[in-house]
C-alpha positions in Angstrom: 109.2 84.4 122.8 110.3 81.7 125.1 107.0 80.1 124.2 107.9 79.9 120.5 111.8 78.7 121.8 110.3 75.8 123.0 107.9 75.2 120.3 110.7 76.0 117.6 112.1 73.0 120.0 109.7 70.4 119.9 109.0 70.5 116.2 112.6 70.5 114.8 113.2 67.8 117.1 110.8 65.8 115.6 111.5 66.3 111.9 115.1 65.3 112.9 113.9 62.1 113.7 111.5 61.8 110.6 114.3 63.0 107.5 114.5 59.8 106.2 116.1 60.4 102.5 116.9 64.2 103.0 116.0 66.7 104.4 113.7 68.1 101.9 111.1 65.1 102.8 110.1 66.9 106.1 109.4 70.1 104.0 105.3 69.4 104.3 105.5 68.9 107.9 107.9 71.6 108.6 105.5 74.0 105.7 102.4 72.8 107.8 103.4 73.5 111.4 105.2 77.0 110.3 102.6 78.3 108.4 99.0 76.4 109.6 99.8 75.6 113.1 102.0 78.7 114.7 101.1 80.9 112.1 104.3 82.5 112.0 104.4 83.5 108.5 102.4 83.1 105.1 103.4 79.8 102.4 104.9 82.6 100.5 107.2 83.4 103.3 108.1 79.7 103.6 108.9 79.1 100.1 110.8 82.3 99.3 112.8 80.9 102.6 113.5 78.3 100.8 114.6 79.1 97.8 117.1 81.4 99.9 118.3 78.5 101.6 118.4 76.4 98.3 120.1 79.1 96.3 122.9 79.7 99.4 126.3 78.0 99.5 126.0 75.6 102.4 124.0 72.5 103.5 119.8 72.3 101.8 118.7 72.5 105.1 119.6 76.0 105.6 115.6 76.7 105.3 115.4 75.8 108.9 118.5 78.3 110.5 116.0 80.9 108.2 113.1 80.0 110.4 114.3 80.3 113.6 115.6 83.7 112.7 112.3 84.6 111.4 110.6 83.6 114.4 113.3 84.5 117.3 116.4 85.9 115.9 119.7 84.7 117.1 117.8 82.2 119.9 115.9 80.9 117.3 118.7 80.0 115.0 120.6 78.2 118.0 117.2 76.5 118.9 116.4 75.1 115.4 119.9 74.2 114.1 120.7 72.2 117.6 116.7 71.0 117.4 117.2 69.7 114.1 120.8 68.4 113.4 121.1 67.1 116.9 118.7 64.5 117.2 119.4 63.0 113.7 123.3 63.3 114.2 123.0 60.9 117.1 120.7 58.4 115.3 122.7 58.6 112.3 126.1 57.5 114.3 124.1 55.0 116.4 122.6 53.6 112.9 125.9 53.7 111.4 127.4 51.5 113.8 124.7 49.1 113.8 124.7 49.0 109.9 128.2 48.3 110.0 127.6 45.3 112.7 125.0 43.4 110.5 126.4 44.0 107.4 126.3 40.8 105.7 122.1 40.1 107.2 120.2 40.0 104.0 117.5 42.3 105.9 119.3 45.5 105.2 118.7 44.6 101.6 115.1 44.3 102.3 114.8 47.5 104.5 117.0 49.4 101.9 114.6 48.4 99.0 111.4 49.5 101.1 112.6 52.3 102.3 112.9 54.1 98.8 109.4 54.1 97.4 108.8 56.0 101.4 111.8 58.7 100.4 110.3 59.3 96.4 107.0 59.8 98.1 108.2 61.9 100.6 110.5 64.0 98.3 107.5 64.3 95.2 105.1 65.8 98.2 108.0 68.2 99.4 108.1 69.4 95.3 104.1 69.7 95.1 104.2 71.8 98.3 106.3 74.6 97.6 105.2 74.8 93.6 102.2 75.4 95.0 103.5 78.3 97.5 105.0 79.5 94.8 103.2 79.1 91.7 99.8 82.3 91.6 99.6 82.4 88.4 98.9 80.1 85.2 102.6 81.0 83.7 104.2 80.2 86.7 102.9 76.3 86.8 103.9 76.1 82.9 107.5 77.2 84.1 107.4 75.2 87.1 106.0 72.2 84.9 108.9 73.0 82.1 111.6 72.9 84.9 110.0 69.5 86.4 110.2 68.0 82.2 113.7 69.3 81.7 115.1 68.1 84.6 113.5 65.0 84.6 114.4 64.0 80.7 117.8 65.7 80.3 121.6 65.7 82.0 121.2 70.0 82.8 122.6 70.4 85.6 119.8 72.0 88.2 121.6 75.8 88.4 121.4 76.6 84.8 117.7 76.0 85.7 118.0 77.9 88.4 119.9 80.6 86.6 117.1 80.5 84.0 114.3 80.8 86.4 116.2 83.7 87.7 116.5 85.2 84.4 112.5 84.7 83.7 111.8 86.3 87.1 114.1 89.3 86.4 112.0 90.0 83.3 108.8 90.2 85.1 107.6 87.5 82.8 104.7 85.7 85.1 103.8 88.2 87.6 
């Protein structure tokens, strides 16, 4: 167990540093070295984590207090939530400080504009990742796909989709 403590460590360290945008752009990387690398549970594991954590009151990021419960109970939670909000809490204040000191450089323009195509990409291959977790049958990618159109063309707001996809699940409709 301590093994997995320090590697529960290391990695949400790491994908502190790399959440640029949110913290649903590390999702691949955090999906990859859960559930390829330490194999400590299946993609369906990780994407039914995630829809917990999506679906509970409280910060998106919950997915990651989830894993380290999964893994190690209680000393994983501690590990992971310190691992991952930690690092990134102390950039973030160093960054803010910094941002505030140069705020009239026309560079911050510049990095603002190139950093947004980076977070799309990075949020886009989070949304491909655990569709595809989630999606075993034919029906499922139609809903999935139906979701993506409706949220994308129209002003619903995202939980009557969620209530819907709820609704569809407690049919049966899919499986």
């Amino acid at each position: 167990m301590k093994d997995d403590l320090v590697s529960l460590a290391g990695i949400f360290s790491q994908l502190s540093l790399l959440a640029f945008g949110g913290g649903n752009t590390i999702l691949p990387e955090m999906q990859r070295q859960v559930v390829q690398v330490h194999h400590w549970m299946t993609k369906a594991d990780f994407s039914a984590l995630f829809a917990l954590a999506q679906a509970a009151p409280g910060p998106n990021m919950m997915v990651v207090t989830l894993i380290g419960w999964h893994v190690a109970g209680w000393p994983g939670v501690l590990i992971t939530s310190l691992a991952k909000f930690g690092p990134s809490s102390l950039v973030t204040i160093l960054a803010l400080h910094a941002w505030e000191r140069f705020k009239d450089r026309p560079w911050r323009r510049y990095l603002q504009i190139g950093l947004v195509p980076i977070t799309v990409g990075l949020v886009a291959s989070s949304a491909l990742l655990i569709a595809e977790a989630s999606d075993q049958t034919a029906v499922l990618v139609g809903i999935t796909a139906g979701v993506a159109l409706l949220a994308y063309k129209t002003r619903l707001h995202p939980l009557w989709l969620l209530g819907a996809g709820a609704l569809i699940g407690l049919t049966g409709f899919g499986q």
